[in-house]
C-alpha positions, 0 to 999 in steps of 0.5 A, a space after each residue: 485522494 485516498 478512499 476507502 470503499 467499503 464493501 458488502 461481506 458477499 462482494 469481498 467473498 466474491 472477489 476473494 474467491 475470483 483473485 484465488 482461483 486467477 493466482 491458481 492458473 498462473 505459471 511459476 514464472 508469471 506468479 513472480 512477476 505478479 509478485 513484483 507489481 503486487 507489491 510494488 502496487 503495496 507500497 503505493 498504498 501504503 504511502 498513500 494511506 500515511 500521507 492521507 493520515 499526515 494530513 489529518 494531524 498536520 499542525 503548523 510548524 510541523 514541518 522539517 527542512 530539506 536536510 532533515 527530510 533527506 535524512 528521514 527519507 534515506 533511513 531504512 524503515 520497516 514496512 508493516 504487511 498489511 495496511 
């Protein structure tokens, strides 16, 4: 399950600061590759995030069929850059 963790103003600072300066000792070629596992780690968020909200507002019938899933799913769709 998803859970937001909210922390204080200092500690996210914090964090900021220590993720800036790790992306700023990386090599051209490991910036890439953090690029790659960065965004894929994304996604992952983001579609975590939407299934937690689908299943705040799931009402009963609302659910598709397979053919209708599959048709949803293969639809290329616009992944927003920030959740």
């Amino acid at each position: 399950m998803l859970k937001e963790t909210i922390l204080p103003l200092e500690t996210m600072q914090s964090l900021r600061n220590r993720a800036h300066h790790l992306l700023n000792g990386l090599t051209d070629d490991q910036l890439l590759v953090m690029w790659d596992v960065m965004r894929t780690h994304y996604y992952d968020l983001y579609m975590l995030s939407a299934i937690e909200a689908a299943k705040e507002t799931f009402q009963p019938g609302d659910m598709l069929t397979r053919d209708e899933a599959i048709a949803l799913l293969t639809q290329p769709t616009e992944i927003p850059e920030s959740l």
